[in-house]
Each structure stands twice: as structure tokens, then as C-alpha cells.
C-alpha positions as a printed Julia matrix, in Angstrom:
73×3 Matrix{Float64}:
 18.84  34.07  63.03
 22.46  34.28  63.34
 24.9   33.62  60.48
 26.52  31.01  63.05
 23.43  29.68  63.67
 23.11  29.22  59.77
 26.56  28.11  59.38
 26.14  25.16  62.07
 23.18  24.06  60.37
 24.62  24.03  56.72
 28.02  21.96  58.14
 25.81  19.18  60.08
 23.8   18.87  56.67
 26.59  18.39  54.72
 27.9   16.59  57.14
 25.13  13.91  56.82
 24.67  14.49  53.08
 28.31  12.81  52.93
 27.82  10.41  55.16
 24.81   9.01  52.81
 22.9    8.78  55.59
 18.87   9.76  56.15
 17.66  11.99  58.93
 16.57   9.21  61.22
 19.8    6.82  60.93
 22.24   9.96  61.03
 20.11  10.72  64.3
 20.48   7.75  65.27
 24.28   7.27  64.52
 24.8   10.64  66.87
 21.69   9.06  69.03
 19.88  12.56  69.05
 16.15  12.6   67.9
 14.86  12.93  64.4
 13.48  15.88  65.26
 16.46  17.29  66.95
 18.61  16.47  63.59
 15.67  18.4   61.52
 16.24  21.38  64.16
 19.95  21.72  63.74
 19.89  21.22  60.08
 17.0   23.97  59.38
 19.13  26.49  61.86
 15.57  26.45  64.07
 18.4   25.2   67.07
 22.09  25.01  67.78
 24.0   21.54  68.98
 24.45  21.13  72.32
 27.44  19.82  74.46
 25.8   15.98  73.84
 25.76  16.22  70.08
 29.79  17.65  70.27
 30.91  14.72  72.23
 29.2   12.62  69.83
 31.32  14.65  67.15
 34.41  13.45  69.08
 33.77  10.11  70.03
 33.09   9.67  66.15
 36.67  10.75  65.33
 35.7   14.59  64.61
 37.55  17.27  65.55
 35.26  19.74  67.68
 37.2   22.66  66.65
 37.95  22.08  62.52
 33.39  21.43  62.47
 33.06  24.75  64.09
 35.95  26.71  62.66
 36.1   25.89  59.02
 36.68  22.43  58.36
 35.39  21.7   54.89
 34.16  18.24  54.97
 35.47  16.08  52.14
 34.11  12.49  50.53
């Protein structure tokens, strides 16, 4: 797998790890699937466009997730 790949899936995990969320209600938060969540956060998938306007419409910036934001508590 790719090292982006990777990277994506190590940001959306920490991502939810901050948040204090589980799996399903993080899912559920962005309103992707359970399984969908497990997908991006084990690098087996990469978001797609619905999961980045979820991103935005949550207040995240698109372009600090992909490009090196480092997510803070």
C-alpha cells in the first residue's frame, strides 16, 4: 500500500481517537458505515469525495487533514 494511503488512515484514526469517539458513533457523526470507518482507518481504502465534505461541513479544513495538519486536543 501506499505511504499516503497509510498516512490517511493514521490522521482519520487520530482523528477519532481525539474526538473520544467509537467506530460506530464517529461513523455515524461523518454518516459513513462502520465498516467504511474500519476501511479507512486500517489503510484497506482511501476517503472519498462524501467523507471530505463531511470533513468540511464539520469545520475541517480539507487541505491542513491531507497536507499536514497535526490534530491537537
Amino acid at each position: 500500500m501506499s505511504d499516503t494511503k497509510y498516512n490517511l488512515s493514521d490522521k482519520i484514526k487520530k482523528l477519532r481517537m481525539l474526538t473520544g469517539l467509537t467506530q460506530y458513533d464517529f461513523a455515524k457523526y461523518f454518516k459513513i458505515s462502520r465498516s467504511t470507518l474500519g476501511a479507512l482507518e486500517d489503510g484497506r481504502a482511501l476517503p472519498n469525495l462524501h467523507f471530505y465534505k463531511q470533513l468540511k461541513k464539520k469545520g475541517i479544513s480539507i487541505h491542513e487533514f491531507v497536507f499536514g495538519r497535526k490534530f491537537k486536543k
